[in-house]
C-alpha positions as CSV (number, residue, x, y, z in Angstrom):
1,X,17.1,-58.0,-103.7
2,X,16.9,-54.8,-105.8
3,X,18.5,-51.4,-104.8
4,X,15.3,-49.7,-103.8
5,X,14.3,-51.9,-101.5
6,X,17.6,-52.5,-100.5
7,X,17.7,-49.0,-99.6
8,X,14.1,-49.4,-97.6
9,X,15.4,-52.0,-95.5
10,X,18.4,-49.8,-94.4
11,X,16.6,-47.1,-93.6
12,X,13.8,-49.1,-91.5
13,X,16.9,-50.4,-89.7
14,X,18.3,-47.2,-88.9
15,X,15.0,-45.3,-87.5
16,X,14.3,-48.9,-85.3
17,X,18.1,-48.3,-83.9
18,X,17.8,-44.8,-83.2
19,X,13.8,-45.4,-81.4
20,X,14.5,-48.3,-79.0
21,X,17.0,-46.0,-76.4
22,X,14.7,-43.3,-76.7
23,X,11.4,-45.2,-75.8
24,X,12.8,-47.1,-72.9
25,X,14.7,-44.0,-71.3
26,X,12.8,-43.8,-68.2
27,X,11.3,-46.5,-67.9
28,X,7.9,-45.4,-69.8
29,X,7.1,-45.6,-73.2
30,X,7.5,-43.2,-75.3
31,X,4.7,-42.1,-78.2
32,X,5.7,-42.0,-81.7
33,X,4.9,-38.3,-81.9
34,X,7.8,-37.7,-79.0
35,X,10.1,-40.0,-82.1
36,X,12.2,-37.8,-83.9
37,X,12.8,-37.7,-88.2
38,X,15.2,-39.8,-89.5
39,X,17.5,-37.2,-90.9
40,X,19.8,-39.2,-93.6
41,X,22.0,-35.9,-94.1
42,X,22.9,-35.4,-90.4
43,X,26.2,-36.7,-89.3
44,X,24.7,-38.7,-86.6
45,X,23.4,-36.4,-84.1
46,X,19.6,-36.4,-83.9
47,X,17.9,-32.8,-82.8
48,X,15.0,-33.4,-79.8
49,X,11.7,-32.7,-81.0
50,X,9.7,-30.3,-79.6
51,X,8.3,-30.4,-76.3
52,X,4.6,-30.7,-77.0
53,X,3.6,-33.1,-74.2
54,X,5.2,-31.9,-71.2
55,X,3.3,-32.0,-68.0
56,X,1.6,-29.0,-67.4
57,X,3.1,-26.3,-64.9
58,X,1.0,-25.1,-62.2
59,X,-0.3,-21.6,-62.6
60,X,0.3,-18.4,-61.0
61,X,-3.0,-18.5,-59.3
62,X,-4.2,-15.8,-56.8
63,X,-7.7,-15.3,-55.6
64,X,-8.5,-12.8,-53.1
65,X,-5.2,-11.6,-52.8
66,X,-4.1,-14.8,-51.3
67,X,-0.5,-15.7,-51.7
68,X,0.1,-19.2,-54.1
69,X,3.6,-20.3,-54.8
70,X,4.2,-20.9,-58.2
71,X,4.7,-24.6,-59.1
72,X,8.6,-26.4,-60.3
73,X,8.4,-25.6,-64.1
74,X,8.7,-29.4,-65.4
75,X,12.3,-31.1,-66.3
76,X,13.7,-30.8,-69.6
77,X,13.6,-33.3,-71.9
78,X,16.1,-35.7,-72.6
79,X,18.7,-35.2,-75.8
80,X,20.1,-38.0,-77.4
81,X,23.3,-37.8,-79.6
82,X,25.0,-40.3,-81.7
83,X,26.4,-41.5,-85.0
84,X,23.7,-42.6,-87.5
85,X,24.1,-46.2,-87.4
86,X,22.0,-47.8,-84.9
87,X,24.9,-49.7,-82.8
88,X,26.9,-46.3,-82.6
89,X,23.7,-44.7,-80.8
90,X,24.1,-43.1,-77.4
91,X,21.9,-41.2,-74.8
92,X,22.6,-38.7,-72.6
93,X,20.5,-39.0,-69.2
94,X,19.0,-35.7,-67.4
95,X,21.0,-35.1,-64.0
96,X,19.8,-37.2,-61.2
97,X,18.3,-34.9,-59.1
98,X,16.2,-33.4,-61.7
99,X,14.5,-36.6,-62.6
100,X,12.5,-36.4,-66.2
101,X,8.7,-35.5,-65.8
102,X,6.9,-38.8,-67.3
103,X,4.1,-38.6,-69.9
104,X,0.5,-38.3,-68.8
105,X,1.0,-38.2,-65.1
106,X,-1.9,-37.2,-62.4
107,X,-0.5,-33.6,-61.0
108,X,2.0,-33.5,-58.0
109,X,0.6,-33.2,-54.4
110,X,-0.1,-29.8,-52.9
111,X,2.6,-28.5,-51.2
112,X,2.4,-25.3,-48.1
113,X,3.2,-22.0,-49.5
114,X,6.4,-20.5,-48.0
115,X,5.1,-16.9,-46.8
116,X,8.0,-14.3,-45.3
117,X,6.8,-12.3,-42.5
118,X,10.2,-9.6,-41.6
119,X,12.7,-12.1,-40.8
120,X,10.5,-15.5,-40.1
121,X,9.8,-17.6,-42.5
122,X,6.0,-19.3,-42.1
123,X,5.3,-23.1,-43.8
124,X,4.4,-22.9,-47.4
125,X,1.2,-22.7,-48.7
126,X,-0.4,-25.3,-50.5
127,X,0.3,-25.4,-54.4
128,X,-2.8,-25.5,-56.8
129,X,-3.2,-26.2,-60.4
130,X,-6.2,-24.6,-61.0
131,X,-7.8,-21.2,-59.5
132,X,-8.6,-20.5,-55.9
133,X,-11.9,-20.4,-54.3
134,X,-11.2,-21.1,-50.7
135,X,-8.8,-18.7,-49.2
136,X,-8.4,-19.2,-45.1
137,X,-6.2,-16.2,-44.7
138,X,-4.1,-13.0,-46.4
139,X,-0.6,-12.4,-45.9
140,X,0.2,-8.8,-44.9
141,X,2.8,-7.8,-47.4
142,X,3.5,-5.3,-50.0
143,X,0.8,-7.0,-52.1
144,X,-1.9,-7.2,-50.1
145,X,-1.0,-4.3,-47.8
146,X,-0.7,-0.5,-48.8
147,X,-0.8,2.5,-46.8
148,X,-1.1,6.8,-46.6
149,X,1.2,8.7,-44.3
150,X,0.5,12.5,-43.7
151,X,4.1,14.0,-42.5
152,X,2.4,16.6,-41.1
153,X,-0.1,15.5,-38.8
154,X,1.0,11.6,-38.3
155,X,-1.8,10.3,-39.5
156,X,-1.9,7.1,-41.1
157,X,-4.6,5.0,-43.3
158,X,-4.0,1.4,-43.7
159,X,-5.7,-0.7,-46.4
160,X,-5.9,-4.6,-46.7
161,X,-6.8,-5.8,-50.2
162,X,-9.0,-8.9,-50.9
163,X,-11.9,-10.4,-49.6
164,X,-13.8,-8.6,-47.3
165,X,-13.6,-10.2,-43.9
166,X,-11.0,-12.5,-44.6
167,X,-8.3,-12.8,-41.1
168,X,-4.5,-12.3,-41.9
169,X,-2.3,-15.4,-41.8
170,X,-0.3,-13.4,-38.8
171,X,-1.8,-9.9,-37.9
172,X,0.2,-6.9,-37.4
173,X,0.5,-4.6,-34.8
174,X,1.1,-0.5,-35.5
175,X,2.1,2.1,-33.6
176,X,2.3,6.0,-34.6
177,X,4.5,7.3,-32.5
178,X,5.0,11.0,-31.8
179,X,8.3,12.2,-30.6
180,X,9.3,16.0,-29.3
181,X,12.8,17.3,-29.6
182,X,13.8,18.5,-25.8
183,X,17.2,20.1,-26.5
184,X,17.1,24.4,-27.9
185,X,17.7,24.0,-31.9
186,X,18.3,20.4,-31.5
187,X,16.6,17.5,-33.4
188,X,18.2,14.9,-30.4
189,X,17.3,13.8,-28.4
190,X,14.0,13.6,-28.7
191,X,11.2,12.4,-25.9
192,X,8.0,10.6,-26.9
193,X,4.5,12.8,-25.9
194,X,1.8,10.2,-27.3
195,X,1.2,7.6,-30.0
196,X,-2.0,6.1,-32.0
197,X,-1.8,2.2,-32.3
198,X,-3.7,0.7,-35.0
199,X,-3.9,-3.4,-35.0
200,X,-4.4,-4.9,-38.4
201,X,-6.3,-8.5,-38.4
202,X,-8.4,-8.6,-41.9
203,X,-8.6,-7.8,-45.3
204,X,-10.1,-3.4,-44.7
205,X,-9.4,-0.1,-43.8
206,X,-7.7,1.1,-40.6
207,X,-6.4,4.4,-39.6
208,X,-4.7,6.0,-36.9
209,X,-3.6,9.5,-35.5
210,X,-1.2,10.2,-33.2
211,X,-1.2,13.8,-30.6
212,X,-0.7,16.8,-32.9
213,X,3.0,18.7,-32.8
214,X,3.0,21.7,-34.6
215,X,7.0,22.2,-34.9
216,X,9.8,20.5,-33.6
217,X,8.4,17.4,-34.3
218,X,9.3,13.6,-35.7
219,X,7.0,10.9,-36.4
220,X,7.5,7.4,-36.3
221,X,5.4,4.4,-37.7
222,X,6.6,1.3,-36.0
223,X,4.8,-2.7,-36.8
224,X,5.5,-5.9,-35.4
225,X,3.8,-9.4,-36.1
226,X,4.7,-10.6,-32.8
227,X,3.1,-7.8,-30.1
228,X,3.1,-4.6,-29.5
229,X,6.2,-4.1,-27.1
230,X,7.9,-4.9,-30.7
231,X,6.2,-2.4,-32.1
232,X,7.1,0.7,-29.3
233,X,10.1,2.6,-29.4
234,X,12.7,4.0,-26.3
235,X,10.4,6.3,-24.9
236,X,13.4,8.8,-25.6
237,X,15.3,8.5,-28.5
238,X,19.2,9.7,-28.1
239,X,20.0,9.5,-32.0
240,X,18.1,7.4,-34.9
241,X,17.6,3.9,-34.1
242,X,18.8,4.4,-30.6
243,X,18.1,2.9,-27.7
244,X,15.9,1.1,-29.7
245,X,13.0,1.5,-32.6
246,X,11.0,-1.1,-34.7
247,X,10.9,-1.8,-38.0
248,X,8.2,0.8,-39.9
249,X,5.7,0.1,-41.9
250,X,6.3,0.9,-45.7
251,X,9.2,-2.1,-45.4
252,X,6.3,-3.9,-45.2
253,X,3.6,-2.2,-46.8
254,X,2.8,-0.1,-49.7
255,X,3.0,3.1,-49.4
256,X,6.0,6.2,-49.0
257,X,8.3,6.4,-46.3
258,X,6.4,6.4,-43.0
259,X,9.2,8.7,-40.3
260,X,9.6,11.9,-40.8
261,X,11.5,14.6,-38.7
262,X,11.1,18.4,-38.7
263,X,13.5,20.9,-38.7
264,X,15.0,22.2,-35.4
265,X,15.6,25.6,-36.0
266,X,13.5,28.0,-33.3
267,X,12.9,25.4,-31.0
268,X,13.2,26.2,-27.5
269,X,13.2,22.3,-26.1
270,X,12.0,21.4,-22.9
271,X,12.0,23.3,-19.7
272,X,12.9,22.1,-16.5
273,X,10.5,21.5,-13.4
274,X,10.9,23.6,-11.2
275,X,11.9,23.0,-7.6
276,X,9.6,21.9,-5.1
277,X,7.7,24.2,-3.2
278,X,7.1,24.2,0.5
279,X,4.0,26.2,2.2
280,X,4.0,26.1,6.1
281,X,0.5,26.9,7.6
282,X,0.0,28.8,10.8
283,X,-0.4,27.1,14.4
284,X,-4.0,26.2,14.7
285,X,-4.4,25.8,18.9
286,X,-6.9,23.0,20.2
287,X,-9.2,23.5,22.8
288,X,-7.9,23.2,26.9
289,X,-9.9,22.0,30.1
290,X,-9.2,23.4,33.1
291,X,-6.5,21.1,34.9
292,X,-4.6,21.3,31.6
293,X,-1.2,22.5,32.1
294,X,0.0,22.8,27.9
295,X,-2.3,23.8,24.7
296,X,-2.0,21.8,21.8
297,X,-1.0,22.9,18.7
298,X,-0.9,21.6,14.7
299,X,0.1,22.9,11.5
300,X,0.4,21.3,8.3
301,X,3.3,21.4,6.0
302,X,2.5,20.8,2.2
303,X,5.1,20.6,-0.7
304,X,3.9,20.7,-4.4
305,X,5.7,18.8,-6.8
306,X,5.8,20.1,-10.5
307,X,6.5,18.4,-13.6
308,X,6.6,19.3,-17.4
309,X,3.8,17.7,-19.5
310,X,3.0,18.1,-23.6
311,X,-0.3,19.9,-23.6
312,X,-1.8,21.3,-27.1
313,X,1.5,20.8,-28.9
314,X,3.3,22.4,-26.7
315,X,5.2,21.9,-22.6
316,X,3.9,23.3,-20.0
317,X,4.7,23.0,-16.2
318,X,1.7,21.6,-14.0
319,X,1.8,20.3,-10.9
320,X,2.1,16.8,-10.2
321,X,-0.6,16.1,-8.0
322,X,0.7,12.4,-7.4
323,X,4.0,13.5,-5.6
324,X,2.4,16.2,-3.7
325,X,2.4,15.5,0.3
326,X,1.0,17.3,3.3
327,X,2.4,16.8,6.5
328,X,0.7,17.5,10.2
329,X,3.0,18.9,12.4
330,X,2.6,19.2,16.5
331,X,3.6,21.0,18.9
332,X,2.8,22.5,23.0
333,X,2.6,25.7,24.2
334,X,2.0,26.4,28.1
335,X,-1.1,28.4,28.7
336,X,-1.4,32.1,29.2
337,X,-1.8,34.1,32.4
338,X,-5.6,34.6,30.6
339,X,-6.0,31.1,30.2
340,X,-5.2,30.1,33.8
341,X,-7.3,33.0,35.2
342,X,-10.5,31.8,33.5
343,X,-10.2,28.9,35.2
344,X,-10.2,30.2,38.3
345,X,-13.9,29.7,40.6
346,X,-16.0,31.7,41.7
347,X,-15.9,32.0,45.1
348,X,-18.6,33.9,47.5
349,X,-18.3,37.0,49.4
350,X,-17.5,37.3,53.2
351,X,-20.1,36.0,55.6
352,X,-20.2,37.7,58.3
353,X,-22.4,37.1,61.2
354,X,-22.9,39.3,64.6
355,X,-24.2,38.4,67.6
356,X,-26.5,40.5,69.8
357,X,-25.2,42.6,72.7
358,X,-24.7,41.5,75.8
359,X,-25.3,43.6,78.5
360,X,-22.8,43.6,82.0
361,X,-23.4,44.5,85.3
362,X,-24.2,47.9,86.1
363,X,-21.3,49.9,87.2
364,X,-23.2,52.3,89.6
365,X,-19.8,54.6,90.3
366,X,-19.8,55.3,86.5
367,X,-23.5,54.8,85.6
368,X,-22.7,52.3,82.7
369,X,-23.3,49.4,81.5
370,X,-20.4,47.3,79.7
371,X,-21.6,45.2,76.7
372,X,-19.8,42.4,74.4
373,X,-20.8,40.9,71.2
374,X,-19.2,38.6,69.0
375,X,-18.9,38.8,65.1
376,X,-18.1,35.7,62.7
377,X,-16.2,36.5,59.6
378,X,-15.9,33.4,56.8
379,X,-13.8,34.1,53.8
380,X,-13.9,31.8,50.9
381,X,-10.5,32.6,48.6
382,X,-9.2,30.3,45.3
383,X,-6.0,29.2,45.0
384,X,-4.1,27.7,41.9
385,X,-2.6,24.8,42.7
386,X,-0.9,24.5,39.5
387,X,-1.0,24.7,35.7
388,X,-4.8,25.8,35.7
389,X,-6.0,23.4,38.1
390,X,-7.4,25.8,40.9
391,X,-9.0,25.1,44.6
392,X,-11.2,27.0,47.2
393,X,-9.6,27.9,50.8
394,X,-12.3,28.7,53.2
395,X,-11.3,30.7,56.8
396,X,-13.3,31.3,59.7
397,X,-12.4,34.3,62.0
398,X,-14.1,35.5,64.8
399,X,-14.1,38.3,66.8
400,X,-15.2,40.3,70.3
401,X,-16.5,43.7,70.7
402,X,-17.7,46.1,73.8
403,X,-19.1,49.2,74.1
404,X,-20.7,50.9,77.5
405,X,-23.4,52.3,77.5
406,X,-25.3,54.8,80.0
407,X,-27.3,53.1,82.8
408,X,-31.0,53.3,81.8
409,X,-33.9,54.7,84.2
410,X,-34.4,51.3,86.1
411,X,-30.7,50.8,86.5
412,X,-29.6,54.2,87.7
413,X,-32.8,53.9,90.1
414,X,-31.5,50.9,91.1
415,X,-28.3,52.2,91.7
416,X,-29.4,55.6,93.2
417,X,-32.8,55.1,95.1
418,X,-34.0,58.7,96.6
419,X,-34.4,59.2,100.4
420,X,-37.7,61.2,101.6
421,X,-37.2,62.6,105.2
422,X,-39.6,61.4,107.8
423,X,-42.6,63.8,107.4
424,X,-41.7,65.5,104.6
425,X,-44.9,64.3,103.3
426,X,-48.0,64.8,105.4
427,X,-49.8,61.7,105.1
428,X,-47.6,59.3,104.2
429,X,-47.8,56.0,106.5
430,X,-45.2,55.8,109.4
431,X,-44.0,52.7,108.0
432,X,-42.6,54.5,105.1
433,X,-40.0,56.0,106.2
434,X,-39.0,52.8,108.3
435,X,-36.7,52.0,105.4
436,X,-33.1,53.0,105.1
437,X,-32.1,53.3,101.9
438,X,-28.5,53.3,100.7
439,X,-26.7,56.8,101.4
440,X,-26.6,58.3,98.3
441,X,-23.5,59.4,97.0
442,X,-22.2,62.9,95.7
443,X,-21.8,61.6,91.5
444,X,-18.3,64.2,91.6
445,X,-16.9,62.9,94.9
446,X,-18.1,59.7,95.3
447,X,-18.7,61.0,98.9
448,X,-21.4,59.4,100.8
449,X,-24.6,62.5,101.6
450,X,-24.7,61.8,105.1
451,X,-21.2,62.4,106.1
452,X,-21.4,65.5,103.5
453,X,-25.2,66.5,105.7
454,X,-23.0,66.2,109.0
455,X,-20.5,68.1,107.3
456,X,-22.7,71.0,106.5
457,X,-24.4,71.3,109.9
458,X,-21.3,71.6,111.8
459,X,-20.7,74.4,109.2
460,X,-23.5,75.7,109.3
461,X,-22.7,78.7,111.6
462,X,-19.5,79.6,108.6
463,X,-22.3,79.8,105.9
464,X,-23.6,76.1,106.0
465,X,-26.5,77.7,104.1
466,X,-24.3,77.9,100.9
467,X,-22.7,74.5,101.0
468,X,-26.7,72.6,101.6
469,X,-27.7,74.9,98.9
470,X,-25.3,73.5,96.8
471,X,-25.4,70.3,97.6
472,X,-29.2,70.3,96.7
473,X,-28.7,71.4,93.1
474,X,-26.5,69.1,92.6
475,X,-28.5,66.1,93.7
476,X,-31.6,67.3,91.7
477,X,-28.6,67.5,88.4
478,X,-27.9,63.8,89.0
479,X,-31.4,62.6,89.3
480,X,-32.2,64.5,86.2
């Protein structure tokens, strides 16, 4: 054999040793571009080519600002290393838990892409090795999400990048949150006067804007993914963070710092409510019947309630109509001497009735007549019987009255008849003077005429003629 090919041979020897680990590493064949050079000058050690046929990577695709997790860039490739002679080769083996990629390979299955809402970690989402064109929801983060925040006002513009329409994987909940400081020069604590919530679900534009404070002011920009109780702080707030706040929004959006706290200086803080005030009425007296013994009487009793509110950026004191309470109070009184009187009837006034008179017998000594009569008084009079309950007493008296009364013609005729004398009267029949009348009587003595006529004749001689004389007047007086 000559020394050329001689030297052939050995070298075809050598590259044979040096190719048989290299293709069967792995179990897959290997292509003869993936062979290295023989290199007759090395010591041994044979360099790895270069990695022209590794599996491709998957890129960092993202359409409509969905989120894609970028794929495992593929293993390295194996480096062999050994003396030149073909028994002396050796190869070192990839770890075990990074097993080589093999040649020509379909790509790995999709696998969920790992999205990081605050604290919680969400499923990954699925892996893709070319670009996106279905997108079933946007992640609110700092790459899809940006925001404005006005320190002044509170108000606060949210944008959601991507494609119109398109729902958030979890949506988030934001509350603007206006807070006052109570205490003079004081920034704590602070007591929350109103908010503006603004709930993100889709890729757009939202805004919100809480009450207006002009000074003594902080503003506060709260979100949660889970509700909005997460996202609303302590209604008062005793220092920062305390008794509770949410995370804000720029740690999860886009945007500058989204609290901000005026200065204190000049403020006067918030007043205090005054006390309640009470306002009595006067008695207001009901209406009595007769019979009643006691008015009734009411008044009411009202107390208004005051409480401090945040009006046009500023406390003021107003009543709080929802405490406020009016009370009826009742009471008696008995009634009035007035009261009881108008109550009392009417009552008629005295009957009275008289009788006629009633005429006696004749008294012929004193030429009267005696007469009665009787006269019926009925008095009708009210009487309280008590409280103003009132009755009528009715009472009946009667009475008798006389009175005399001169004997008229007939009666003193009948009493004093006259006596003619026989003949006195020429012509008168004898029978006339057949009767004998009753002796008439002197009406100063009582005496009877014919005793005084006897009388006077035996005086007669001693001047009888005065004493008939006299008698004769005074007979003719008493007729008369």
């Amino acid at each position: 054999m000559s020394l050329n090919l001689k030297k052939s041979f050995v070298a075809a020897m050598a590259g044979f040793a040096l190719a048989v680990p290299a293709i069967f590493v792995g179990g897959t064949a290997a292509s003869a571009e993936d062979l290295p050079a023989a290199d007759t000058t090395s010591q041994g050690v044979i360099a790895p080519a270069a990695d022209t046929a590794a599996a491709p990577s998957a890129a960092d695709a993202t359409t409509d600002n969905a989120v894609v997790q970028e794929s495992a860039p593929a293993p390295a490739k194996p480096i062999v290393a050994g003396p030149a002679q073909p028994e002396a080769a050796t190869v070192v083996a990839p770890p075990a838990s990074v097993p080589p990629a093999p040649e020509n390979t379909q790509p790995s299955p999709p696998q969920e892409e790992v999205v990081v809402v605050g604290d919680k970690v969400a499923p990954p989402a699925p892996q893709t090795t070319g670009p996106v064109t279905d997108v079933k929801c946007v992640t609110l983060d700092k790459k899809s999400m940006s925001h404005t925040f006005n320190e002044a006002t509170g108000a606060t513009d949210i944008t959601v990048s991507g494609k119109p329409g398109t729902p958030a994987c979890k949506p988030a909940f934001v509350i603007i949150s206006a807070f006052v400081m109570t205490k003079p020069n004081s920034v704590w604590p602070q007591e929350k006067v109103g908010e503006a919530r603004i709930y993100v679900d889709k890729v757009g534009s939202f805004s919100g804007k809480p009450p207006y404070i002009k000074d003594c002011r902080q503003y506060d920009v709260g979100i949660s993914f889970v509700s909005w109780e997460k996202a609303t702080p302590s209604a008062v707030l005793t220092e920062p963070g305390k008794p509770y706040e949410p995370e804000f929004l720029h740690q999860y959006s886009n945007g500058p710092t989204t609290y901000h706290t005026s200065s204190a200086a000049g403020c006067a803080g918030k007043p205090e409510a005054p006390e309640p005030k009470t306002t009595t009425s006067a008695w207001i007296e009901g209406k009595f019947v007769c019979g009643d013994t006691l008015v009734n009487l009411t008044r009411t009793i009202t107390t208004t309630y005051y409480k401090v509110v945040f009006v046009d950026g500023k406390f003021q004191i107003v009543e709080d109509t929802a405490k406020n309470t009016v009370v009826t109070e009742n009471s008696t009184r008995p009634l009035k001497d007035t009261e009881i009187e108008s109550c009392k009837p009417v009552v008629p006034n005295p009957e009275v009735v008289t009788s006629e008179w009633v005429s006696g017998a004749p008294d012929c000594v004193t030429d009267k007549v005696t007469q009665t009569r009787t006269v019926t008084t009925t008095t009708t009079t009210p009487v309280l019987v008590s409280g103003s309950t009132w009755t009528k007493h009715v009472e009946t008296t009667t009475k008798t009255e006389t009175q005399q009364i001169a004997l008229d013609d007939t009666q003193l005729k009948a009493c004093h008849p006259v006596i003619v004398p026989v003949g006195n009267h020429p012509g008168t029949p004898p029978a006339a003077h057949a009767v004998t009348p009753k002796p008439p009587v002197l009406a100063s003595t009582g005496a009877e005429i014919g005793g005084t006529v006897a009388l006077a004749a035996l005086l007669f001689g001693l001047g009888g003629a005065f004493v008939v004389s006299e008698f004769r007047r005074r007979r003719k007086a008493t007729n008369e």
